[in-house]
Biopython code that builds the backbone (N, CA, C, O; Angstrom):
import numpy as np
from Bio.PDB.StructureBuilder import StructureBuilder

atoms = [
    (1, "UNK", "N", (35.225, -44.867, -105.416)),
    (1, "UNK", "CA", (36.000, -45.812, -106.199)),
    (1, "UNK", "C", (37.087, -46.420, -105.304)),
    (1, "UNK", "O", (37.832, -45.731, -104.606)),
    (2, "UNK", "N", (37.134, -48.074, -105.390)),
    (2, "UNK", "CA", (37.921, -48.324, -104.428)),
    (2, "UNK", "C", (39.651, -48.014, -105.094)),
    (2, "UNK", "O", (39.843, -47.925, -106.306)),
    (3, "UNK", "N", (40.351, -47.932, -104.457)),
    (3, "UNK", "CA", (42.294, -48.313, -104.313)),
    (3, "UNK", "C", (42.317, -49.464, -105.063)),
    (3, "UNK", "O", (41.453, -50.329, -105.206)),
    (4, "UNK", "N", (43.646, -49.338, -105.617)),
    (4, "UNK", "CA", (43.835, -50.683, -106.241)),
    (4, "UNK", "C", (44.957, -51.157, -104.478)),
    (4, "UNK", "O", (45.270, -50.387, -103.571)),
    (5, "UNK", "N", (45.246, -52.558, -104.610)),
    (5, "UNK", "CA", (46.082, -52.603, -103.737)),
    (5, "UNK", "C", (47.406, -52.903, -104.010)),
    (5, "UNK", "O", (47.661, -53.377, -105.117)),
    (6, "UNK", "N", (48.359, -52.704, -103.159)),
    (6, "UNK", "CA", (49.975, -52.856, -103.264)),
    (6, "UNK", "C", (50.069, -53.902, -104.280)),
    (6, "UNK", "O", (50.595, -53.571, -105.342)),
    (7, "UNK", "N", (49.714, -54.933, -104.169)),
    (7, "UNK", "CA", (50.133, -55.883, -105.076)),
    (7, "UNK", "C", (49.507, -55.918, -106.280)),
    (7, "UNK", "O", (50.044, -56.653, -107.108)),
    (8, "UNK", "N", (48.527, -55.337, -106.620)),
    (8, "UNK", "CA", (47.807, -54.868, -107.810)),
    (8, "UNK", "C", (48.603, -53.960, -108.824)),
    (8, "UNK", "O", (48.574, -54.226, -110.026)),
    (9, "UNK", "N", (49.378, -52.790, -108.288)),
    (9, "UNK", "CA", (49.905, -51.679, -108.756)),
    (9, "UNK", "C", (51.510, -52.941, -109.077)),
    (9, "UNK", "O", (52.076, -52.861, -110.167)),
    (10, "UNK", "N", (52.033, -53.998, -107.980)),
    (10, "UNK", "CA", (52.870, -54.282, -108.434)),
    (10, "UNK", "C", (52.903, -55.036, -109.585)),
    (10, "UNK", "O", (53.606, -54.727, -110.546)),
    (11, "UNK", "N", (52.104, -56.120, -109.548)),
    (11, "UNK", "CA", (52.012, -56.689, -110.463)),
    (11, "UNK", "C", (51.869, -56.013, -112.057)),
    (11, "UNK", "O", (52.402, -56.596, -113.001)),
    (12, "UNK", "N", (51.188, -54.876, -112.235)),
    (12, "UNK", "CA", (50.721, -53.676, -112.993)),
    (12, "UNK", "C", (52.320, -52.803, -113.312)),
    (12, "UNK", "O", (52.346, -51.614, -113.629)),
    (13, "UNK", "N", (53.149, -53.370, -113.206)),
    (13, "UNK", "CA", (54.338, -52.356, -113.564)),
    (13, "UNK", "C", (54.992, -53.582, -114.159)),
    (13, "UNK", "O", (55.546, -53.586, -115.258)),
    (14, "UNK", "N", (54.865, -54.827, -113.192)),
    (14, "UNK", "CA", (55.899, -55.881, -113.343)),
    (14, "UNK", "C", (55.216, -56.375, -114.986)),
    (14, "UNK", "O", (55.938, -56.508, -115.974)),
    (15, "UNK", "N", (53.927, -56.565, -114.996)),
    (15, "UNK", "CA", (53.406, -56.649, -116.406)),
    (15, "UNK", "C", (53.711, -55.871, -117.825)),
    (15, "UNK", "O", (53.683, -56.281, -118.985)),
    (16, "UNK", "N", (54.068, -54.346, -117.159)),
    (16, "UNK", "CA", (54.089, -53.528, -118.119)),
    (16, "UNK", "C", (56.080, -53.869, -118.862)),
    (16, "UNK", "O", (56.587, -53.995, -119.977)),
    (17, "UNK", "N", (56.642, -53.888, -117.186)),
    (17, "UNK", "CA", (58.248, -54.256, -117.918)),
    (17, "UNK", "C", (58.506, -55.603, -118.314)),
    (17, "UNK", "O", (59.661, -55.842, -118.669)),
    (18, "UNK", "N", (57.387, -56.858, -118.333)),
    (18, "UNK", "CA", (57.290, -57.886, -119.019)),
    (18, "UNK", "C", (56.909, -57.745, -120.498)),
    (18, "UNK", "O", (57.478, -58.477, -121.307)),
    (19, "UNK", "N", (55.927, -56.801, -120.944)),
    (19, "UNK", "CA", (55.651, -56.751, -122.092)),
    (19, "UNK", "C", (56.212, -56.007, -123.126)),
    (19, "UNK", "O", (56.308, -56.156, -124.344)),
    (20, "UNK", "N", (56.750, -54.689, -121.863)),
    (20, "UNK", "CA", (57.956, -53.994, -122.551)),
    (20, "UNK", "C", (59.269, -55.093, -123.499)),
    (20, "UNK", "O", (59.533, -55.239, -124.693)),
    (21, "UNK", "N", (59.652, -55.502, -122.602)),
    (21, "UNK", "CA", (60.689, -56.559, -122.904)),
    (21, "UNK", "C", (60.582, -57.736, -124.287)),
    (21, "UNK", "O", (61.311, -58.128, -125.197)),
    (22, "UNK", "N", (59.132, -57.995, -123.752)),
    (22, "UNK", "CA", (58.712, -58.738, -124.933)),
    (22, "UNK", "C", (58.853, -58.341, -126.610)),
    (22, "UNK", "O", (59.451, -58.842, -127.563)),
    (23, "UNK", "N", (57.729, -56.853, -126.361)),
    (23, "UNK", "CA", (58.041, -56.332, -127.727)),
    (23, "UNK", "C", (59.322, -55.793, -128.302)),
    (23, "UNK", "O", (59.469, -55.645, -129.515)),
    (24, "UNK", "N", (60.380, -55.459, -127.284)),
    (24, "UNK", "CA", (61.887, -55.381, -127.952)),
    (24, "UNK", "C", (62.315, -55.981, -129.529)),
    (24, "UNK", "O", (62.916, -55.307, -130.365)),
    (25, "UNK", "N", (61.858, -57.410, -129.726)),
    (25, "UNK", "CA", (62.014, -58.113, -130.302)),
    (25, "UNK", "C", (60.921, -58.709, -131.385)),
    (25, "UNK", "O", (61.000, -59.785, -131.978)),
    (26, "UNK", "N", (59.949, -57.785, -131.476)),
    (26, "UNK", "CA", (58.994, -57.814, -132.448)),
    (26, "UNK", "C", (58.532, -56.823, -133.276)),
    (26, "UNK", "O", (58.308, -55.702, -132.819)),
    (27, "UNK", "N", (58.352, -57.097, -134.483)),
    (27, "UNK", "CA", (57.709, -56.395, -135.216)),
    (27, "UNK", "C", (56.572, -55.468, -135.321)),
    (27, "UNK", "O", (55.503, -55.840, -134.837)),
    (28, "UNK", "N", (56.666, -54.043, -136.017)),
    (28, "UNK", "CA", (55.338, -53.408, -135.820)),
    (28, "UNK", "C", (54.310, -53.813, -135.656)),
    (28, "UNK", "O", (53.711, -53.217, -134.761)),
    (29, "UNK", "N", (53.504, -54.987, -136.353)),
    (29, "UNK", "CA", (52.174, -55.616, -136.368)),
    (29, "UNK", "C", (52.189, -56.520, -135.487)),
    (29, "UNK", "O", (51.186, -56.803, -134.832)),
    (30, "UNK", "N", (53.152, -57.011, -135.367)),
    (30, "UNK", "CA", (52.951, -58.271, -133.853)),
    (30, "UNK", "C", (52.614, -57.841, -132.688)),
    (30, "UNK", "O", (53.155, -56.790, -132.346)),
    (31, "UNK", "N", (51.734, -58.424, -131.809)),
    (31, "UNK", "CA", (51.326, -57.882, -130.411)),
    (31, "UNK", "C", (52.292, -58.999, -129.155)),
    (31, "UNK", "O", (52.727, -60.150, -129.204)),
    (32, "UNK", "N", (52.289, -58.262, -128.461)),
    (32, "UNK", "CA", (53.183, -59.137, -127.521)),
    (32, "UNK", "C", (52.753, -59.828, -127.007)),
    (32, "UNK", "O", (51.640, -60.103, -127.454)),
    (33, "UNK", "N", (53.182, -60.645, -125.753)),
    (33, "UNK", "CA", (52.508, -61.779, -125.113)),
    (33, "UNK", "C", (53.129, -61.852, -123.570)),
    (33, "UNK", "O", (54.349, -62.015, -123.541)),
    (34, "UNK", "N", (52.619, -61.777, -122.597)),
    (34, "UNK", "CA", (53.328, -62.089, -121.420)),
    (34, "UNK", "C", (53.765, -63.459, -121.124)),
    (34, "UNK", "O", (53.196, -64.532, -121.325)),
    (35, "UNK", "N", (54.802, -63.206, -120.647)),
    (35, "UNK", "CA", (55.517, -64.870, -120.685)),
    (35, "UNK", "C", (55.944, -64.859, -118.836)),
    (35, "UNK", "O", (56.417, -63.910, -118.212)),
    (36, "UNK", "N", (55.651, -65.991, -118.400)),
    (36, "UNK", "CA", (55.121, -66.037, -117.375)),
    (36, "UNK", "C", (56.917, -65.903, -116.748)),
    (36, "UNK", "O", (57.217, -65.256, -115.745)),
    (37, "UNK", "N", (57.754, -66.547, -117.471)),
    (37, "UNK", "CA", (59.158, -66.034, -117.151)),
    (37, "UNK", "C", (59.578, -64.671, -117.095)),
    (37, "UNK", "O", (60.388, -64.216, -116.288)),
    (38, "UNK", "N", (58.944, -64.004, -118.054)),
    (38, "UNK", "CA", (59.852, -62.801, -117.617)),
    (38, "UNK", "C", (58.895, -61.778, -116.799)),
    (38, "UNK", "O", (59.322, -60.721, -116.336)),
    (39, "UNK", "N", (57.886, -62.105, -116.705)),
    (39, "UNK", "CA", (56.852, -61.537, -115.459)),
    (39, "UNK", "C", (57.580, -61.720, -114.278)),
    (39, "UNK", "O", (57.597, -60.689, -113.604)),
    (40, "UNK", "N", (58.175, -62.638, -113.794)),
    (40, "UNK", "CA", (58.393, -63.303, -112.684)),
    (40, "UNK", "C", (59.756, -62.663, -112.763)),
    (40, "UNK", "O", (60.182, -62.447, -111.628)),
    (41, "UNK", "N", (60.676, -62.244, -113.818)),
    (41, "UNK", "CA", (62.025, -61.237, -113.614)),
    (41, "UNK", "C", (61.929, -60.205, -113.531)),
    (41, "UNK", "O", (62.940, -59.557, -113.260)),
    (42, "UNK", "N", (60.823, -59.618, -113.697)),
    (42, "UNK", "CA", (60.133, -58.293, -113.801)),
    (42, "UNK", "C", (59.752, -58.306, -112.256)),
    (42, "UNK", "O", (59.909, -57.154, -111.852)),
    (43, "UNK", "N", (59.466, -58.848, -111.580)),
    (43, "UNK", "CA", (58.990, -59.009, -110.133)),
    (43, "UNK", "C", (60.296, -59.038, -109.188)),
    (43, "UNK", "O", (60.559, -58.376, -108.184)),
    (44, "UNK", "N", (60.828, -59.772, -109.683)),
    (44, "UNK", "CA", (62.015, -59.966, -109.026)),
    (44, "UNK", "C", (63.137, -58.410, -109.096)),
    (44, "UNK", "O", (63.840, -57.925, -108.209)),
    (45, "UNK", "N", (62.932, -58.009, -110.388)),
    (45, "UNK", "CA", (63.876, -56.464, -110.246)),
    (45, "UNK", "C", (63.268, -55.713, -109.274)),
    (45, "UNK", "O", (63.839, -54.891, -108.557)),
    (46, "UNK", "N", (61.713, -56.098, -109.250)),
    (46, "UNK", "CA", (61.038, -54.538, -108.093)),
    (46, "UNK", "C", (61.234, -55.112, -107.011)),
    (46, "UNK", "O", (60.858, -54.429, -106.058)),
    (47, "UNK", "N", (61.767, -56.313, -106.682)),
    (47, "UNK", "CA", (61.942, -56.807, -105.120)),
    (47, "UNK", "C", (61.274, -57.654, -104.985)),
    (47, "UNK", "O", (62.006, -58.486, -104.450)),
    (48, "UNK", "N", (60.217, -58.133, -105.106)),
    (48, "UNK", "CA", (59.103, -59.010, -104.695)),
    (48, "UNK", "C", (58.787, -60.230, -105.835)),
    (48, "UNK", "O", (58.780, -59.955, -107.035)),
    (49, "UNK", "N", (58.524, -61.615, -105.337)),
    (49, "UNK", "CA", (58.229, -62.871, -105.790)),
    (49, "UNK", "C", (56.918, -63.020, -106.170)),
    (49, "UNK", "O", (56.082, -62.126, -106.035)),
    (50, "UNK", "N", (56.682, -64.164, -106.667)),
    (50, "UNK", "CA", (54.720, -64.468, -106.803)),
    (50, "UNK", "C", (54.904, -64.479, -105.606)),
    (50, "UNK", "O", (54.276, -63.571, -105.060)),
    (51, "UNK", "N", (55.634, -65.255, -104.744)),
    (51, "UNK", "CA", (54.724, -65.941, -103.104)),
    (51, "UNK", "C", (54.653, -64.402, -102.608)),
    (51, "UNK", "O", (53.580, -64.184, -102.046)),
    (52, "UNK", "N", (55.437, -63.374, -102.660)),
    (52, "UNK", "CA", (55.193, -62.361, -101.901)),
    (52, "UNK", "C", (53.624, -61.632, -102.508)),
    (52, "UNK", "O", (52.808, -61.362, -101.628)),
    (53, "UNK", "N", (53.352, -61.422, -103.516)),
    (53, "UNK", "CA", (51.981, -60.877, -104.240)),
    (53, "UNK", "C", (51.365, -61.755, -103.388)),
    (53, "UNK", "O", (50.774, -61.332, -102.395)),
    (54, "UNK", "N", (51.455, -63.469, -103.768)),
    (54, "UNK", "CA", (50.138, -64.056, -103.146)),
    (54, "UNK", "C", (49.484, -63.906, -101.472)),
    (54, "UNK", "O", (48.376, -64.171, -101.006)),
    (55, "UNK", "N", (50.926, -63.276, -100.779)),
    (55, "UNK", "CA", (50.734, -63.293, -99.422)),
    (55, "UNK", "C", (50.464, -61.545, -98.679)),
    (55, "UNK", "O", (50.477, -61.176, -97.505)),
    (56, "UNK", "N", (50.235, -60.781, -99.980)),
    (56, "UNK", "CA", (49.707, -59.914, -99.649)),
    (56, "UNK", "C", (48.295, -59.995, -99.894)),
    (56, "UNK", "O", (47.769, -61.013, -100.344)),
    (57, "UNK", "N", (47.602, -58.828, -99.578)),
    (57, "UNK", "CA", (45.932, -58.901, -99.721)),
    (57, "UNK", "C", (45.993, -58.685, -101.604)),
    (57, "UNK", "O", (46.466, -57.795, -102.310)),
    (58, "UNK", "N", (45.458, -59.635, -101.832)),
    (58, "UNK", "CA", (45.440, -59.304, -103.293)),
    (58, "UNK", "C", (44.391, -59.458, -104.103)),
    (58, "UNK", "O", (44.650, -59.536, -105.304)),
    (59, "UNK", "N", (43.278, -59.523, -103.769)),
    (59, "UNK", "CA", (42.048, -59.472, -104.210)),
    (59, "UNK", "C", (41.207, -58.963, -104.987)),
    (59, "UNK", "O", (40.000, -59.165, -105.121)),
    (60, "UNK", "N", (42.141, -58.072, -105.658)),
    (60, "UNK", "CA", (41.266, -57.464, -107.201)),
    (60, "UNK", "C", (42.799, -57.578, -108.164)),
    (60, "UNK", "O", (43.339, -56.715, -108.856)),
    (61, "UNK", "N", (43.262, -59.177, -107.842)),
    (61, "UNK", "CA", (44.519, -59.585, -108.930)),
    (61, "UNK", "C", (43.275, -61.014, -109.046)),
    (61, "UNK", "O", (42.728, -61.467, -108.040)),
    (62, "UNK", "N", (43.017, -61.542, -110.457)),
    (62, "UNK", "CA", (42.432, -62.172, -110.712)),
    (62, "UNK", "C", (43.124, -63.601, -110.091)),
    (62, "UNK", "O", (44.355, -63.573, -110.095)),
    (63, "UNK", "N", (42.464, -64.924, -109.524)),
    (63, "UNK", "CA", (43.378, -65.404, -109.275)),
    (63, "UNK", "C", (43.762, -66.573, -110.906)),
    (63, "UNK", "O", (44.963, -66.804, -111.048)),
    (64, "UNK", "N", (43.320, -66.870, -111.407)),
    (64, "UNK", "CA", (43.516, -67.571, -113.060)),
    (64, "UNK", "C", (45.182, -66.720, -112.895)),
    (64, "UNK", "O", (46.212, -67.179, -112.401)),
    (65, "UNK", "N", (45.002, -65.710, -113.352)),
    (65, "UNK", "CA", (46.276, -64.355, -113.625)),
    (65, "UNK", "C", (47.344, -64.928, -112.839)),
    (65, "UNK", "O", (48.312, -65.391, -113.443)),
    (66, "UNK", "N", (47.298, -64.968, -111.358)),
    (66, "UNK", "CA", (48.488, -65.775, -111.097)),
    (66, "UNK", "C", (48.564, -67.073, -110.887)),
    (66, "UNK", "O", (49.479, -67.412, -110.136)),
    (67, "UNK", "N", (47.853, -67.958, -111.338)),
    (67, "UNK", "CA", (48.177, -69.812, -111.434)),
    (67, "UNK", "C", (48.527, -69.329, -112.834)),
    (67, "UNK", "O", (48.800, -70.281, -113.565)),
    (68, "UNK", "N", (48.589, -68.358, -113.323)),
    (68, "UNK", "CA", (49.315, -68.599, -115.130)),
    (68, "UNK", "C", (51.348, -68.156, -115.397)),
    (68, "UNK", "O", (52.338, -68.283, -116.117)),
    (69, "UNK", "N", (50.729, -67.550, -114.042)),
    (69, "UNK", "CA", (51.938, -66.499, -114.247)),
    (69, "UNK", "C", (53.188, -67.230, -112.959)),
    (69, "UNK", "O", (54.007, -66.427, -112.513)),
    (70, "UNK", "N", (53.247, -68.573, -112.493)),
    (70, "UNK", "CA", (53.517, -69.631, -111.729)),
    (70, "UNK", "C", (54.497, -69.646, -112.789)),
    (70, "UNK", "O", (54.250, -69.199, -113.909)),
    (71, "UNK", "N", (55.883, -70.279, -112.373)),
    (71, "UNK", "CA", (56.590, -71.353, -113.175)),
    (71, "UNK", "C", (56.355, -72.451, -113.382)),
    (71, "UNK", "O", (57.110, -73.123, -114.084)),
]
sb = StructureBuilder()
sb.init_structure("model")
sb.init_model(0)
sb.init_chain("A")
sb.init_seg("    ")
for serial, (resi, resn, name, xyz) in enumerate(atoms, 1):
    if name == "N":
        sb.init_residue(resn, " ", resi, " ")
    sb.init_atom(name, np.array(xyz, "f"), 0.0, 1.0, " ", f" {name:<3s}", serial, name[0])
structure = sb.get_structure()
């Protein structure tokens, strides 16, 4: 089974404290939504930018996933 890579696992945390954040403010039955803003503040607390993900090897990060997740 392959590794995920560095930027896989980052993006994968930065998603999780994007959606965290999200549902703060919603209701039991509502599902959250990633918002391409606070993905990108979520990236920014762990240190790293989109351009830094994109300029690592990132190849099992879909690329759709980050032209969405762009400002």
């Amino acid at each position: 089974m392959p590794l995920k890579t560095k930027a896989k696992t980052i993006c994968e945390a930065a998603e999780k404290m994007a959606l965290d954040k999200a549902a703060e403010n919603l209701s039991f039955f509502d599902m959250p939504k990633l918002d391409s803003k606070e993905f990108n503040i979520a990236l920014i607390h762990l240190g790293y930018s989109l351009q830094d993900i994109k300029d690592m090897d990132c190849h099992d990060i879909d690329d759709d996933f980050l032209s969405d997740m762009e400002l």
